[in-house]
mmCIF file of the protein (N, C-alpha, C, O) and its ligand, coordinates in Angstrom:
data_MODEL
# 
_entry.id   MODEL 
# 
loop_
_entity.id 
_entity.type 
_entity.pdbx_number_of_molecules 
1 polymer     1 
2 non-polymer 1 
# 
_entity_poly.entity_id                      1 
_entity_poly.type                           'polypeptide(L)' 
_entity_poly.nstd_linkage                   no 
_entity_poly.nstd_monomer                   no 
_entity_poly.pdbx_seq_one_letter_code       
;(UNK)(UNK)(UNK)(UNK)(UNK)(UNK)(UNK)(UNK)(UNK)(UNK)(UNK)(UNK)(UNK)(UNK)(UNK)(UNK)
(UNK)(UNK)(UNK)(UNK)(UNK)(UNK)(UNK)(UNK)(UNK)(UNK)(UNK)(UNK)(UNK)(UNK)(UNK)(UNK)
(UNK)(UNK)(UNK)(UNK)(UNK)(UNK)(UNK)(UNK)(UNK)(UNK)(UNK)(UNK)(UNK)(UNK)(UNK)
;
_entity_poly.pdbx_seq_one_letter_code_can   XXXXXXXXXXXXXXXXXXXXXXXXXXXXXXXXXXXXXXXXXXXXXXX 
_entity_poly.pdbx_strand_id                 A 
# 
loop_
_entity_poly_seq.entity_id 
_entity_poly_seq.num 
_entity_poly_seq.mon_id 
_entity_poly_seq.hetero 
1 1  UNK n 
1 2  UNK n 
1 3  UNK n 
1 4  UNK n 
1 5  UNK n 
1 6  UNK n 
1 7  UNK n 
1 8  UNK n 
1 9  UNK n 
1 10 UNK n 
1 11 UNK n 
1 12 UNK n 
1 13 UNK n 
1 14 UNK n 
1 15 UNK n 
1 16 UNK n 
1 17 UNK n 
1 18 UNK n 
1 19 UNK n 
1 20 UNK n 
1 21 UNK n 
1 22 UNK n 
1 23 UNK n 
1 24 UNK n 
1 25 UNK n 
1 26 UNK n 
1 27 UNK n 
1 28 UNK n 
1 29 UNK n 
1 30 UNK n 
1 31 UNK n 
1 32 UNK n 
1 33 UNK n 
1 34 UNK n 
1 35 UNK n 
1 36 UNK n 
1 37 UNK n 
1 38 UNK n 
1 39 UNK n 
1 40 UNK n 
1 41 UNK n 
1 42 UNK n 
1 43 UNK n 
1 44 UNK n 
1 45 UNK n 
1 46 UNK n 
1 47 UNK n 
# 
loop_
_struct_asym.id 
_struct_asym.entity_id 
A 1 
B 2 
# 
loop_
_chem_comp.id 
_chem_comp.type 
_chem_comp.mon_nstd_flag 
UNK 'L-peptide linking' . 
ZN  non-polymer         . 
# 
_pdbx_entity_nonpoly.entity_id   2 
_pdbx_entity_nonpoly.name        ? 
_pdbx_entity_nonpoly.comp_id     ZN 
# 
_pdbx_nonpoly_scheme.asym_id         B 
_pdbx_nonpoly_scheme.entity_id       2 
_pdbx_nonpoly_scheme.mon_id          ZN 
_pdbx_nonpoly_scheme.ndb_seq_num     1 
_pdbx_nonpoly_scheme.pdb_seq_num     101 
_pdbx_nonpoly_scheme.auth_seq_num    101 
_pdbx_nonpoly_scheme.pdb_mon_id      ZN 
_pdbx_nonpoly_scheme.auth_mon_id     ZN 
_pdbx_nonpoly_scheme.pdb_strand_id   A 
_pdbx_nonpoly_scheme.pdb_ins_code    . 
# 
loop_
_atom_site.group_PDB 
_atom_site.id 
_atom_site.type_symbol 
_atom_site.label_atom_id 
_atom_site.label_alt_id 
_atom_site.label_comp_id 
_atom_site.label_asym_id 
_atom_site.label_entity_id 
_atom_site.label_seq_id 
_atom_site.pdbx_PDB_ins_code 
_atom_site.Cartn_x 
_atom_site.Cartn_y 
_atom_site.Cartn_z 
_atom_site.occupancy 
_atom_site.B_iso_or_equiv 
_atom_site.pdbx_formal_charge 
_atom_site.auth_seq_id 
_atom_site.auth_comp_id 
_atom_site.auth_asym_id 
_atom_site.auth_atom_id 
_atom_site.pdbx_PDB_model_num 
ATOM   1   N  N  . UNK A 1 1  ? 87.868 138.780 -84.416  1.00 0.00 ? 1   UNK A N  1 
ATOM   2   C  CA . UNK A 1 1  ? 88.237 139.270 -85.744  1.00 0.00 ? 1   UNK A CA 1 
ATOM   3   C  C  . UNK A 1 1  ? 87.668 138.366 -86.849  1.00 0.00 ? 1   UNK A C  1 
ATOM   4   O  O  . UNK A 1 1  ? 88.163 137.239 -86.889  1.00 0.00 ? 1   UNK A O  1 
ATOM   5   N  N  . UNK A 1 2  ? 86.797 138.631 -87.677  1.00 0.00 ? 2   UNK A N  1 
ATOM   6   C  CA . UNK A 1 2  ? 86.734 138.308 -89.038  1.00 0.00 ? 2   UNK A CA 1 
ATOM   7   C  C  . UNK A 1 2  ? 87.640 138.432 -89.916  1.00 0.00 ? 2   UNK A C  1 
ATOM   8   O  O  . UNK A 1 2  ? 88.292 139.467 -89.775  1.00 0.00 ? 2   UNK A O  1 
ATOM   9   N  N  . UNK A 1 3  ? 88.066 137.509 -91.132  1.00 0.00 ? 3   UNK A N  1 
ATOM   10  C  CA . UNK A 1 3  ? 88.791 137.897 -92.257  1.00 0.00 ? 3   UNK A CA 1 
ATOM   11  C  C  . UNK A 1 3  ? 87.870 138.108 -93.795  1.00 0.00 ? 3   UNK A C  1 
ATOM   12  O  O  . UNK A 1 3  ? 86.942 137.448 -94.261  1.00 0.00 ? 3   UNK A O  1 
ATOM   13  N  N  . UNK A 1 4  ? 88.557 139.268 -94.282  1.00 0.00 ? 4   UNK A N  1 
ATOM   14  C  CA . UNK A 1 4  ? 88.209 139.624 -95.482  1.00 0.00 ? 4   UNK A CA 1 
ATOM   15  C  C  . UNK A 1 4  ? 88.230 138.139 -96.327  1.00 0.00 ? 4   UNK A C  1 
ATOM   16  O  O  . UNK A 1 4  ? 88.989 137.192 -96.119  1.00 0.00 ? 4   UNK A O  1 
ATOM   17  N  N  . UNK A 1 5  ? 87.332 138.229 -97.173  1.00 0.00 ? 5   UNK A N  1 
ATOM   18  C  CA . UNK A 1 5  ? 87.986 136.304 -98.066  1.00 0.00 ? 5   UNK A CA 1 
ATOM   19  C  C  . UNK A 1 5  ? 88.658 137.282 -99.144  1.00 0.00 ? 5   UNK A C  1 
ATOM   20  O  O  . UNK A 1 5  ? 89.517 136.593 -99.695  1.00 0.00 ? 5   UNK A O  1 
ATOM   21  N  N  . UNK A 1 6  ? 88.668 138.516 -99.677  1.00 0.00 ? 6   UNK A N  1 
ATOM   22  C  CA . UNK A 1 6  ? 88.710 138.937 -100.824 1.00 0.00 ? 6   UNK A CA 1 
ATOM   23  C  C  . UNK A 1 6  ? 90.596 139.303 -100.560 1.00 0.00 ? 6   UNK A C  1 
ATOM   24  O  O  . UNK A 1 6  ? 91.320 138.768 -101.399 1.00 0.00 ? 6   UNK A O  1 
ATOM   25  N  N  . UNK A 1 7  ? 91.198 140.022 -99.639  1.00 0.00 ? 7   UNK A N  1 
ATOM   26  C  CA . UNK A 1 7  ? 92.250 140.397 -99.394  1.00 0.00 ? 7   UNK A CA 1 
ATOM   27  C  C  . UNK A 1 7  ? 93.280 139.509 -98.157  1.00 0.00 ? 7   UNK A C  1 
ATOM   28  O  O  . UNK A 1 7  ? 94.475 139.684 -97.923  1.00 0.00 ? 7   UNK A O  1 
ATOM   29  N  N  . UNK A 1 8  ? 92.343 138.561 -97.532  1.00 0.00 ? 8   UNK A N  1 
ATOM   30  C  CA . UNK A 1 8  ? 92.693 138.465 -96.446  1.00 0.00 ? 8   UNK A CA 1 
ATOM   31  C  C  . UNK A 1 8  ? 93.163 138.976 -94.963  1.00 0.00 ? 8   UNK A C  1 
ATOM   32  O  O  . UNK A 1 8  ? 93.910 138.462 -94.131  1.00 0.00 ? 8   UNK A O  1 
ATOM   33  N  N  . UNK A 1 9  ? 92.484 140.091 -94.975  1.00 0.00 ? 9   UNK A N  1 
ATOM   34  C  CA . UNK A 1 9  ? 92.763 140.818 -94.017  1.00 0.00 ? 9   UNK A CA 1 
ATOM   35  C  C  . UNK A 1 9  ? 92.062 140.601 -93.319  1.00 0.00 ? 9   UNK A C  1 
ATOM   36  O  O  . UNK A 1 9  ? 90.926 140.297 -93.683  1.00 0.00 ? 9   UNK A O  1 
ATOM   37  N  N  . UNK A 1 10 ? 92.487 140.668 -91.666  1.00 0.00 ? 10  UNK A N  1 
ATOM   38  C  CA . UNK A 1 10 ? 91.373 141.159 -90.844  1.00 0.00 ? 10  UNK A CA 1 
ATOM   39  C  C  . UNK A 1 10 ? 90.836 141.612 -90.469  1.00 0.00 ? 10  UNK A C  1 
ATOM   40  O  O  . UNK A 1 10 ? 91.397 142.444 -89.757  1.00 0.00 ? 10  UNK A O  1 
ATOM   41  N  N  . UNK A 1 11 ? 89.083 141.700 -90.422  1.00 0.00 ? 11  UNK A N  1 
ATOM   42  C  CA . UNK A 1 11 ? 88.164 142.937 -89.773  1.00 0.00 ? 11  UNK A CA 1 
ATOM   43  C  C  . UNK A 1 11 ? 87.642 143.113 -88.917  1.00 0.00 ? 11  UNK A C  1 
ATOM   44  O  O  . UNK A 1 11 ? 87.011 142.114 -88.570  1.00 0.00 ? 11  UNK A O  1 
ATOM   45  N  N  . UNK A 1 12 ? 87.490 144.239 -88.056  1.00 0.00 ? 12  UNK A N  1 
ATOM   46  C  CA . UNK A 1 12 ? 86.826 144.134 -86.956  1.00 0.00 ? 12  UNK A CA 1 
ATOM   47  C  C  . UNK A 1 12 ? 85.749 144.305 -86.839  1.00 0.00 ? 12  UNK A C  1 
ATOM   48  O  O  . UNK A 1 12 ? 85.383 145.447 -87.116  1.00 0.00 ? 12  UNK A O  1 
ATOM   49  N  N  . UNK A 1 13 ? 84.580 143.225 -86.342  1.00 0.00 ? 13  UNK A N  1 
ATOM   50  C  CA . UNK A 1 13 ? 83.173 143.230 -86.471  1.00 0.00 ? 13  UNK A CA 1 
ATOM   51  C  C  . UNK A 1 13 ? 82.487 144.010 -85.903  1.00 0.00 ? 13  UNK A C  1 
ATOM   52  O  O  . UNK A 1 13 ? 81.346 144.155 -86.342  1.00 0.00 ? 13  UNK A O  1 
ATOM   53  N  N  . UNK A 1 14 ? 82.945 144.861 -84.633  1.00 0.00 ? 14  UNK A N  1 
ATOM   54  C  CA . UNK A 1 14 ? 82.155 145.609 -84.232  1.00 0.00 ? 14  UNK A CA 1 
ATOM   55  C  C  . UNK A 1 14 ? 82.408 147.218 -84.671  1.00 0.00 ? 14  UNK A C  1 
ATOM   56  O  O  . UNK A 1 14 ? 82.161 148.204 -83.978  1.00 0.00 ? 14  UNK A O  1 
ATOM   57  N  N  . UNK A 1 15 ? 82.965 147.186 -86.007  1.00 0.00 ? 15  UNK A N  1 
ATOM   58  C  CA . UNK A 1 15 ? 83.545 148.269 -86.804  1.00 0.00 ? 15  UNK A CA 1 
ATOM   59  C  C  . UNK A 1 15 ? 83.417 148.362 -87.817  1.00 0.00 ? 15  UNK A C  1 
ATOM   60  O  O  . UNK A 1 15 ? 83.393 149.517 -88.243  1.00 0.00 ? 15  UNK A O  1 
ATOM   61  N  N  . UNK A 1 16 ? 83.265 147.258 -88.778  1.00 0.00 ? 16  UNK A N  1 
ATOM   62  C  CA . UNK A 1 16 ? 83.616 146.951 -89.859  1.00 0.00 ? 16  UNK A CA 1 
ATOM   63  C  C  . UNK A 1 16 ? 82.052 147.624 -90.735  1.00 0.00 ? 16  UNK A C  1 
ATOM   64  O  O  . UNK A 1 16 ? 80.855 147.471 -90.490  1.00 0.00 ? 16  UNK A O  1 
ATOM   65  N  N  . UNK A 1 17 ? 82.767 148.363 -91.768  1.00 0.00 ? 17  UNK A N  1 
ATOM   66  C  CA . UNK A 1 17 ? 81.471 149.638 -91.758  1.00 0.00 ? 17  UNK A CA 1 
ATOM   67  C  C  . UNK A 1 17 ? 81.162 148.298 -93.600  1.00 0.00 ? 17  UNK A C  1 
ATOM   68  O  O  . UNK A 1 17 ? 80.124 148.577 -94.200  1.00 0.00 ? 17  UNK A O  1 
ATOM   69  N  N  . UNK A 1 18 ? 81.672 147.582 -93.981  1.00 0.00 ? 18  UNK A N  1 
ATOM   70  C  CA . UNK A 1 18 ? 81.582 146.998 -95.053  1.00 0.00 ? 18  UNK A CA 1 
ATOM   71  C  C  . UNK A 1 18 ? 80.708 145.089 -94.558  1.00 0.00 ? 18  UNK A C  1 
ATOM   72  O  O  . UNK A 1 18 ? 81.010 144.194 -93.769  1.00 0.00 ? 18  UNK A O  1 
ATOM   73  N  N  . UNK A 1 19 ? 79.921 145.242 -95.271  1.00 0.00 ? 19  UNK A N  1 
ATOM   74  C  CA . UNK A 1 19 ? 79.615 143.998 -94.390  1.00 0.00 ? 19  UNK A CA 1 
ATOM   75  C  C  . UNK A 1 19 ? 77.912 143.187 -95.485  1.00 0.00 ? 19  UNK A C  1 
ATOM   76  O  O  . UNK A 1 19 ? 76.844 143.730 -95.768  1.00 0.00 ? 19  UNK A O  1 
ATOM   77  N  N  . UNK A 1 20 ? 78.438 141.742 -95.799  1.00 0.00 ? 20  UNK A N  1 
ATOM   78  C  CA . UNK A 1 20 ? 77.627 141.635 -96.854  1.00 0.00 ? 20  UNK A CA 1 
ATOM   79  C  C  . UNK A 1 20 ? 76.570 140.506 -96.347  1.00 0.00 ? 20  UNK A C  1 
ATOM   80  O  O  . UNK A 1 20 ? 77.022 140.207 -95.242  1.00 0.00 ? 20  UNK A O  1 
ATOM   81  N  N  . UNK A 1 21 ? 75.624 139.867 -96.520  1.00 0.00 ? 21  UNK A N  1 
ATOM   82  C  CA . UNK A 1 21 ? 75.239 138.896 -95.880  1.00 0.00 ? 21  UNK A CA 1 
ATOM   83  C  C  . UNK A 1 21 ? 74.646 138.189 -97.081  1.00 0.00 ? 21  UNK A C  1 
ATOM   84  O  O  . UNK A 1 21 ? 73.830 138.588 -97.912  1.00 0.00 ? 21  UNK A O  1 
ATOM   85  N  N  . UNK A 1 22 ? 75.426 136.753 -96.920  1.00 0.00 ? 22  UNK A N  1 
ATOM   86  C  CA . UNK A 1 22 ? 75.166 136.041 -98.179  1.00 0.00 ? 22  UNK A CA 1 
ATOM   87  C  C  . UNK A 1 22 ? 74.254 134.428 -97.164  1.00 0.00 ? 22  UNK A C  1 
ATOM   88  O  O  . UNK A 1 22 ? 74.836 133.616 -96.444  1.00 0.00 ? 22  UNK A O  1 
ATOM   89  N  N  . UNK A 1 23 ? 72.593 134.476 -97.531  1.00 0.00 ? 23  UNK A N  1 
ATOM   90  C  CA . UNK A 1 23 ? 72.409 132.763 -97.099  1.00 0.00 ? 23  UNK A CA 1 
ATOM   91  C  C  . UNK A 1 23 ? 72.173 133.126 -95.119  1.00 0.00 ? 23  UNK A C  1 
ATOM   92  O  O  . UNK A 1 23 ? 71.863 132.407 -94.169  1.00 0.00 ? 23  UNK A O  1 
ATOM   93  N  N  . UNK A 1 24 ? 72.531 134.649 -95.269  1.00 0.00 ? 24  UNK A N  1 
ATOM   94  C  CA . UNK A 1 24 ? 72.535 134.437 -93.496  1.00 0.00 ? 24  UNK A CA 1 
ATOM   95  C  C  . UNK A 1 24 ? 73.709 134.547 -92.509  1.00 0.00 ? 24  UNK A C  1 
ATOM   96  O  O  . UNK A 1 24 ? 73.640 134.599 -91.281  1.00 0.00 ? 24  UNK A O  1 
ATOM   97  N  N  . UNK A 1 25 ? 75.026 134.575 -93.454  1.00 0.00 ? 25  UNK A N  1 
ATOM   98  C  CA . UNK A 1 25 ? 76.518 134.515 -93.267  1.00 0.00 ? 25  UNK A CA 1 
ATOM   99  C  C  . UNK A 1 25 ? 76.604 135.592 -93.472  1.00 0.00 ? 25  UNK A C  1 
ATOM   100 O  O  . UNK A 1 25 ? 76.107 136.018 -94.515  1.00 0.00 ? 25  UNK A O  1 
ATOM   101 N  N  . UNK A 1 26 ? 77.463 136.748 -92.304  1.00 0.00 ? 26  UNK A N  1 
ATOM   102 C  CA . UNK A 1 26 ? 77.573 137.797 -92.489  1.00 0.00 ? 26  UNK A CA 1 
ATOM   103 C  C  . UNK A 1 26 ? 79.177 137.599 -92.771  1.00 0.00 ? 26  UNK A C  1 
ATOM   104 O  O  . UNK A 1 26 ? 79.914 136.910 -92.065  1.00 0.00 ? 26  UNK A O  1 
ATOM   105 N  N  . UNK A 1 27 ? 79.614 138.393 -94.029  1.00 0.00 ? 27  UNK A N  1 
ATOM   106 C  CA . UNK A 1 27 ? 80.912 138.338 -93.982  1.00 0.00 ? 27  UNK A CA 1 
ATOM   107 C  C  . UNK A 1 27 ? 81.410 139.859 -94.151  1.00 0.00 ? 27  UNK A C  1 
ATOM   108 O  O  . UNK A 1 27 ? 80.858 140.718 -94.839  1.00 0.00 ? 27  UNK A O  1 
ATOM   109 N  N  . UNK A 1 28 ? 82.509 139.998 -93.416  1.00 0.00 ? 28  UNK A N  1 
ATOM   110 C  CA . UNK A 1 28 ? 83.047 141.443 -93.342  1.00 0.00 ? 28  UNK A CA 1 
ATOM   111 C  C  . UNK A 1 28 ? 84.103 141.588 -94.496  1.00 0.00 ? 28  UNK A C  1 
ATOM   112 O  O  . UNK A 1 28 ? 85.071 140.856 -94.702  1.00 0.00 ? 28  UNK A O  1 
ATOM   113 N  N  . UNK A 1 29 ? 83.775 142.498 -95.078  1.00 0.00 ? 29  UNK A N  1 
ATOM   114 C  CA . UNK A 1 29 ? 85.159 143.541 -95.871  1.00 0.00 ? 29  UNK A CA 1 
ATOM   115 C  C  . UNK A 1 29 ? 85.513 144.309 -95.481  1.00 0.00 ? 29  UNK A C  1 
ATOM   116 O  O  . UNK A 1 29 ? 84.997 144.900 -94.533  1.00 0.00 ? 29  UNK A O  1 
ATOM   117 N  N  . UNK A 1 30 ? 86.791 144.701 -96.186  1.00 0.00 ? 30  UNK A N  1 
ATOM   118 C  CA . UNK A 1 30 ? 87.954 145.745 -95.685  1.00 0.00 ? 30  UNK A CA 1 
ATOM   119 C  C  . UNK A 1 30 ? 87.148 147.644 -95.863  1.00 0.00 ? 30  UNK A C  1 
ATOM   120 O  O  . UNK A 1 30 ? 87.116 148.685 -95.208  1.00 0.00 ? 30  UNK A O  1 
ATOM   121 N  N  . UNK A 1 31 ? 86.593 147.063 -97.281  1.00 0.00 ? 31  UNK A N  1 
ATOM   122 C  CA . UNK A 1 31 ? 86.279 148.140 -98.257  1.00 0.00 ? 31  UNK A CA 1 
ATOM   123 C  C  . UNK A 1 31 ? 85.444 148.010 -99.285  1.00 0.00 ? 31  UNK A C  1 
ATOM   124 O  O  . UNK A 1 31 ? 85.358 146.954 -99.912  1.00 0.00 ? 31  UNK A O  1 
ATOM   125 N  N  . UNK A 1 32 ? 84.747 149.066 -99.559  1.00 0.00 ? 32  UNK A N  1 
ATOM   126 C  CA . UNK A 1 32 ? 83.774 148.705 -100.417 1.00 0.00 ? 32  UNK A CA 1 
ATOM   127 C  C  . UNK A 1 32 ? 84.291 148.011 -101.676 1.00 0.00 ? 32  UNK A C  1 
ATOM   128 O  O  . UNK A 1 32 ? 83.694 146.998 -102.041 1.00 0.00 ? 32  UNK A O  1 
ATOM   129 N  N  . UNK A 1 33 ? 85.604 148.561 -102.556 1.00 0.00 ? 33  UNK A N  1 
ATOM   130 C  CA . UNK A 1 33 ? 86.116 147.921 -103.464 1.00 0.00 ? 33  UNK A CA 1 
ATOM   131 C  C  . UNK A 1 33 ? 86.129 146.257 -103.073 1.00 0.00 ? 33  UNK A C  1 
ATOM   132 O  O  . UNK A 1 33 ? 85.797 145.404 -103.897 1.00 0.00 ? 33  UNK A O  1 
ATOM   133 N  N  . UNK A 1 34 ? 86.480 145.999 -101.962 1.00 0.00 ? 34  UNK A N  1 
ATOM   134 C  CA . UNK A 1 34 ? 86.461 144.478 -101.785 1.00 0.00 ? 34  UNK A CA 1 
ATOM   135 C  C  . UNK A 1 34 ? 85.115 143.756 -101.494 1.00 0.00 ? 34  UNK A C  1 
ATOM   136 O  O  . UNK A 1 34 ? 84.831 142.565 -101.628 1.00 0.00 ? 34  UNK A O  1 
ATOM   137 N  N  . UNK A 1 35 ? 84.368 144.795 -101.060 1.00 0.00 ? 35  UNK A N  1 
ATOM   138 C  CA . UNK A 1 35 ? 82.877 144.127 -101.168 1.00 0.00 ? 35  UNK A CA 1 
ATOM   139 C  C  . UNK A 1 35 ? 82.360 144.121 -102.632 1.00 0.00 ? 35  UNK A C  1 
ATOM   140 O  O  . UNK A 1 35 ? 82.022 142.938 -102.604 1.00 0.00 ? 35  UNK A O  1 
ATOM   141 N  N  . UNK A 1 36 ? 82.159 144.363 -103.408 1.00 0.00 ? 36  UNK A N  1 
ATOM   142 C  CA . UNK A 1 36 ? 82.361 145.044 -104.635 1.00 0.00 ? 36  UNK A CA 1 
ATOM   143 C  C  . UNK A 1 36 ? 82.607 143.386 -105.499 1.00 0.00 ? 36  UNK A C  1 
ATOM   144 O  O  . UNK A 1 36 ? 81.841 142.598 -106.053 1.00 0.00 ? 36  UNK A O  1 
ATOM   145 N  N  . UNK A 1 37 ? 84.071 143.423 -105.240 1.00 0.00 ? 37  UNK A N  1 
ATOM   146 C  CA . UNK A 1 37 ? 84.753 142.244 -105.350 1.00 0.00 ? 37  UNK A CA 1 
ATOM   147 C  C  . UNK A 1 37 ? 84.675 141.001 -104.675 1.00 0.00 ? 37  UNK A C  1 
ATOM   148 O  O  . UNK A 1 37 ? 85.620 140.215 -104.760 1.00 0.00 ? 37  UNK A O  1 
ATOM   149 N  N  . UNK A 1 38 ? 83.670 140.729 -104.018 1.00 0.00 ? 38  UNK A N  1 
ATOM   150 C  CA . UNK A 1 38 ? 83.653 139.892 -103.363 1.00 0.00 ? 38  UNK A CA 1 
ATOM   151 C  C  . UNK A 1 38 ? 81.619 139.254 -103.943 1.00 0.00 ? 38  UNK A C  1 
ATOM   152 O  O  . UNK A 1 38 ? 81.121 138.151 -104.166 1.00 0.00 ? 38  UNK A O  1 
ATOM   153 N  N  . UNK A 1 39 ? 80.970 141.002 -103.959 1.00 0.00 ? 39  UNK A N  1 
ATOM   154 C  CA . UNK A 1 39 ? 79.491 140.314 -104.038 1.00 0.00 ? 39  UNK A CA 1 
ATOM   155 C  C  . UNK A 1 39 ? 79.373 139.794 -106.119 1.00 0.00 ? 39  UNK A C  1 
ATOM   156 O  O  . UNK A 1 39 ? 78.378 139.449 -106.757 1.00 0.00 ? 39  UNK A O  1 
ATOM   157 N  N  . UNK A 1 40 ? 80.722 139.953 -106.552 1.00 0.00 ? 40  UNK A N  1 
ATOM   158 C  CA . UNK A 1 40 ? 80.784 139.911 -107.871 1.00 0.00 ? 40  UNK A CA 1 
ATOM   159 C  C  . UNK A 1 40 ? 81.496 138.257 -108.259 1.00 0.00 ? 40  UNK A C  1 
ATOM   160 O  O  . UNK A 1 40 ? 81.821 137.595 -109.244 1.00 0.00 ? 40  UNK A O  1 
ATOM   161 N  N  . UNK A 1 41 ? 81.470 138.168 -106.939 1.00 0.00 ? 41  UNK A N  1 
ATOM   162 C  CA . UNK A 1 41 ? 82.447 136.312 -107.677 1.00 0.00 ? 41  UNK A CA 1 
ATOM   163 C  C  . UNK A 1 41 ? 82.287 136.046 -106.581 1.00 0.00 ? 41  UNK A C  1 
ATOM   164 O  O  . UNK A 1 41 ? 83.270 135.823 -105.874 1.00 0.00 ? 41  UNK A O  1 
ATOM   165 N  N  . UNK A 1 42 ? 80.876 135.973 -106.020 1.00 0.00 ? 42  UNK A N  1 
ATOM   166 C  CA . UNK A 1 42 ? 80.548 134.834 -104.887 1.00 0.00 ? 42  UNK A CA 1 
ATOM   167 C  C  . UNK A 1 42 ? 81.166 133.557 -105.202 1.00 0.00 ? 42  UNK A C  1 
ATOM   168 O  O  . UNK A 1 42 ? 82.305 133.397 -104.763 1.00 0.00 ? 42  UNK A O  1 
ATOM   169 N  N  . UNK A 1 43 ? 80.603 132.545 -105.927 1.00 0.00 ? 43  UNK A N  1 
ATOM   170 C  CA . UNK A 1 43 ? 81.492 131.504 -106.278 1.00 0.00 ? 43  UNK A CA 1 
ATOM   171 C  C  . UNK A 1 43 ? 83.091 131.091 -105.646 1.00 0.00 ? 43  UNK A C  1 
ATOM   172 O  O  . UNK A 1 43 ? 83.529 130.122 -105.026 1.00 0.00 ? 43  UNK A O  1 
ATOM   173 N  N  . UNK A 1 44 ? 83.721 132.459 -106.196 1.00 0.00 ? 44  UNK A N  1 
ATOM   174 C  CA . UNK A 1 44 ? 85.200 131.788 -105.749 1.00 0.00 ? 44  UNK A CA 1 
ATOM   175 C  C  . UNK A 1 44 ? 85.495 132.541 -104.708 1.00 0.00 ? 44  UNK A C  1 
ATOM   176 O  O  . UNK A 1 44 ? 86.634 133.009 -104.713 1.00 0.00 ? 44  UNK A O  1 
ATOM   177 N  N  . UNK A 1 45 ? 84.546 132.898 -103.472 1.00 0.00 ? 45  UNK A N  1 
ATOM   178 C  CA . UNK A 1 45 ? 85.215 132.401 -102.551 1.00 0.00 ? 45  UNK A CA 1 
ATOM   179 C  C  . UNK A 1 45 ? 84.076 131.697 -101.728 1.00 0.00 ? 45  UNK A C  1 
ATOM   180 O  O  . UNK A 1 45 ? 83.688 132.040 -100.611 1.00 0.00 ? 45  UNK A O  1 
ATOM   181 N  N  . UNK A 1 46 ? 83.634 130.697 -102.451 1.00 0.00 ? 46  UNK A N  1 
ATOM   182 C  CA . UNK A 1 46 ? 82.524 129.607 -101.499 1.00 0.00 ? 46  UNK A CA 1 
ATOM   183 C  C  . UNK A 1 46 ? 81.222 129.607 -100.947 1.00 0.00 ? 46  UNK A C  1 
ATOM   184 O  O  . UNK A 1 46 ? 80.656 128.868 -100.141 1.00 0.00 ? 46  UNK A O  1 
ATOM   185 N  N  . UNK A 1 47 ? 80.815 130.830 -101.712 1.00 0.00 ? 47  UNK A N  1 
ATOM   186 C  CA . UNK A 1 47 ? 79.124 131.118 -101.416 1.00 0.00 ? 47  UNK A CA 1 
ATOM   187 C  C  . UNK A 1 47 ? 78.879 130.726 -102.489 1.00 0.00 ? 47  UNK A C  1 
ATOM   188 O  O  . UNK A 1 47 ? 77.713 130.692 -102.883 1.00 0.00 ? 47  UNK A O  1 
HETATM 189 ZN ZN . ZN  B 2 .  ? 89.786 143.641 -98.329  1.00 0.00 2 101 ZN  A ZN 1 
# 
């Protein structure tokens, strides 16, 4: 399981239809709104 950084949820990687790759780091979201939210304030959560 991956966790969302944006909601904290967990995702399942071999499912997870949201999925961003920052540097080579694939990180999974819940949802596009949280990808969304997530490729918009890299910064705070550590990319
Ligand atoms: Zn989420």
């Amino acid at each position: 399981m991956a966790k969302d950084p944006v909601c904290n949820m967990n995702v399942d990687e071999k499912t997870a239809k949201h999925v961003s790759e920052i540097n080579g780091n694939k990180v999974y979201l819940c949802s596009s709104g949280c990808k969304q939210q997530f490729e918009q304030n890299l910064s705070k959560y550590g990319y």
